[in-house]
N, C-alpha and C positions, 0 to 999 in steps of 0.2 A: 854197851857202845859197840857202833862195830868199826871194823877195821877205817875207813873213812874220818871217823871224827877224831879228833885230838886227845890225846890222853888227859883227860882228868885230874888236874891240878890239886893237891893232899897236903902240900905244907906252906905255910910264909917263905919260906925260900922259896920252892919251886912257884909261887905265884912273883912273886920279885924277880928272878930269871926270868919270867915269862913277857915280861915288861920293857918297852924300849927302854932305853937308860937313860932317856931324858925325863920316863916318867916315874923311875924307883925311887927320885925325892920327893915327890906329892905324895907316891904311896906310904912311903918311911912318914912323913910330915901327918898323914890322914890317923894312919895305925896310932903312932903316938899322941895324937888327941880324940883316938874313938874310946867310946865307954865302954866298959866290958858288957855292956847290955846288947850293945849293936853291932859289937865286934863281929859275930857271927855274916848276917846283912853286909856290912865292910867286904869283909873278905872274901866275900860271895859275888859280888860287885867286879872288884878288882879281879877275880880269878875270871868271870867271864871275859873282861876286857884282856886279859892275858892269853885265852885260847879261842877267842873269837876272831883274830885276823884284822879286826877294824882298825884300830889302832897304826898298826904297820901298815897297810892301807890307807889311810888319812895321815901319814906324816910322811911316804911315798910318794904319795901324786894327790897331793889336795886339792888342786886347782886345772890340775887333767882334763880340756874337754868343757871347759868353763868362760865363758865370752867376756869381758867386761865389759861396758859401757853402753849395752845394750839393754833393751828391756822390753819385757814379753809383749806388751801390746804395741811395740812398733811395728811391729809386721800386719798387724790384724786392720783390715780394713774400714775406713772411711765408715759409718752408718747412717 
């Protein structure tokens, strides 16, 4: 990794820290009914969501830059 990317998330805590806190119940809720076949995938899942930035990003500004009531082919003209 280099200096730029985010440190690498290694445990179920530090993936729960990584978490807004609205979403550590879905994860606690998901853990508790994954199978231990898929736990691995699970936790792979949820660590990306924890050091990807998406997350904090779309619960930030979800709607940023976003028109309502409009729709794409109003603009486009007449044929």
């Amino acid at each position: 990794m280099d200096a730029r990317s985010p440190r690498r998330l290694r445990t179920i805590r530090e993936i729960r820290g990584s978490l807004p806190e609205n979403q550590v119940e879905h994860f606690d809720a998901e853990l508790a009914d994954t199978d231990l076949d898929a736990l691995p995938a699970m936790l792979h899942r949820w660590a990306v969501l924890g050091t990807d930035g998406f997350l904090i990003f779309l619960l930030s500004t979800p709607f940023e830059g976003v028109e309502f009531g409009a729709r794409s082919y109003d603009e486009q003209a007449p044929n």
